[in-house]
C-alpha positions as CSV (number, residue, x, y, z in Angstrom):
1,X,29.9,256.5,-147.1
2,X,27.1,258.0,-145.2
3,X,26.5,260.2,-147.9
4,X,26.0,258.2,-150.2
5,X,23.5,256.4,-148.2
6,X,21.7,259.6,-147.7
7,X,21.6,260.2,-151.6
8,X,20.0,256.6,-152.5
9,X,17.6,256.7,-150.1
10,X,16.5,260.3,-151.2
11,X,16.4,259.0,-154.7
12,X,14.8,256.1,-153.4
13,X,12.0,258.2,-152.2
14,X,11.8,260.3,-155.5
15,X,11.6,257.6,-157.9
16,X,9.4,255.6,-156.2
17,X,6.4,258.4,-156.1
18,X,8.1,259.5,-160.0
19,X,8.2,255.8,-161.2
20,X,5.4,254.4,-159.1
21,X,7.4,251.2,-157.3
22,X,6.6,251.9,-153.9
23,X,3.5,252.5,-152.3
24,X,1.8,255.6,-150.1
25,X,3.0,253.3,-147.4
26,X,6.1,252.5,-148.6
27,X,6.6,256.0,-149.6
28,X,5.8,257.4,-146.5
29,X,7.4,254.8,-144.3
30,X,11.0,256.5,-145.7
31,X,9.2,260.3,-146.4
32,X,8.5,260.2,-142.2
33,X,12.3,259.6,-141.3
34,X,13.5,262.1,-143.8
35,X,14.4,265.4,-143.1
36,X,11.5,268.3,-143.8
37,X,13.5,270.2,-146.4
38,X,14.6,267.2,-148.4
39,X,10.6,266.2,-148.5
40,X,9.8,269.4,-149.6
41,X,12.2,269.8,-152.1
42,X,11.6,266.4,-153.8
43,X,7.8,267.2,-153.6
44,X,8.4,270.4,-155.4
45,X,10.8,269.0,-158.0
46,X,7.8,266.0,-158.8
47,X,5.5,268.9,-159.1
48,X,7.1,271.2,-161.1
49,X,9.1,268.4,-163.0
50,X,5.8,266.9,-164.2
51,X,3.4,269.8,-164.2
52,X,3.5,269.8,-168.0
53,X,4.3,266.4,-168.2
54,X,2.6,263.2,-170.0
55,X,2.6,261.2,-167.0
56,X,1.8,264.3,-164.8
57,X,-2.2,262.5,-163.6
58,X,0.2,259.7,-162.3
59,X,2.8,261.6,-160.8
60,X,0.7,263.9,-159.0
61,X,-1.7,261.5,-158.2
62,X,1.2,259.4,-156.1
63,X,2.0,262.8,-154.3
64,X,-1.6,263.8,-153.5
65,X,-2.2,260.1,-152.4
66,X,0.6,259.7,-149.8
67,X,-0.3,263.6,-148.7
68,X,-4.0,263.0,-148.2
69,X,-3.6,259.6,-146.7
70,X,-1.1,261.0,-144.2
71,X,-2.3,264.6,-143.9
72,X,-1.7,265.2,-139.9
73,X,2.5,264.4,-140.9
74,X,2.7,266.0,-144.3
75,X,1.5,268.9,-143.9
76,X,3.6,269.5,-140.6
77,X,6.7,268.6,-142.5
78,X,5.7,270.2,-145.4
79,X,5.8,273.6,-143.8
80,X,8.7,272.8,-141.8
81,X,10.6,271.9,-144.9
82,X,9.5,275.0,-146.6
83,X,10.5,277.1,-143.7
84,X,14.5,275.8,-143.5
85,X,16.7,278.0,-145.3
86,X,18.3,275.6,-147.7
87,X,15.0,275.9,-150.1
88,X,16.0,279.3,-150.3
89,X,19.5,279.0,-151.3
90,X,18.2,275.8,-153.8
91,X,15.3,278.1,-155.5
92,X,18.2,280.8,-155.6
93,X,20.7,279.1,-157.1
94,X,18.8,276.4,-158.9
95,X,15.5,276.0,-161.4
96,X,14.0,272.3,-160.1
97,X,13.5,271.6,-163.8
98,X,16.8,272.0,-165.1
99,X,18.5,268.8,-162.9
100,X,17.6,265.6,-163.5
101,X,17.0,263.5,-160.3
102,X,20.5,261.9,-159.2
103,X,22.0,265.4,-160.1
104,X,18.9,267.2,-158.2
105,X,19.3,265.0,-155.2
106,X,23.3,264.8,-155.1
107,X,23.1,268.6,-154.9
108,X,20.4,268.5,-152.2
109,X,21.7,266.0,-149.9
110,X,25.7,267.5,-149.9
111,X,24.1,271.0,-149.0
112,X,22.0,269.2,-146.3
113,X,24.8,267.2,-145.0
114,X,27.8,269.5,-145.5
């Protein structure tokens, strides 16, 4: 059961920034209890996800918004995040834009749990 819990609010997270339902607050309030590599992950997924993307200006626009507005804990969990070896194994085994987001975050969260 926990698991699951861990998976919707990870997807909570992502498609709020993706969809735009939450706001920088909102976003962060559930980004700052969340562990570093899953932020950075779903960060990197958004980004490259939408780098070519239609809606890219909005997408990337939520991301920089809730990064500049909280700078001081984003960047810190940013670079922790980027540091833990599970982004390695992910970028190994995995391209970000080949899963779509409940497959993307079920893989993340049962590596980050298991």
């Amino acid at each position: 059961m926990a698991l699951e819990q861990e998976q919707r609010a990870a997807l909570r997270i992502l498609e709020g920034i993706e969809e735009g339902t939450m706001s920088a607050a909102d976003s962060f309030a559930l980004i700052e209890d969340a562990d570093p590599a899953l932020i950075y992950l779903i960060f990197t997924w958004l980004r490259k996800r939408y780098a070519d993307h239609v809606n890219a200006d909005a997408v990337v626009g939520r991301l920089l918004e809730i990064t500049n507005r909280y700078s001081a804990v984003m960047t810190k969990k940013m670079k922790e995040g980027q540091a833990d070896s599970v982004i390695e194994w992910f970028e190994d085994a995995y391209k970000y834009k080949d899963l779509e987001s409940k497959e993307f975050i079920e893989i993340i969260i049962d590596k980050l749990e298991g």
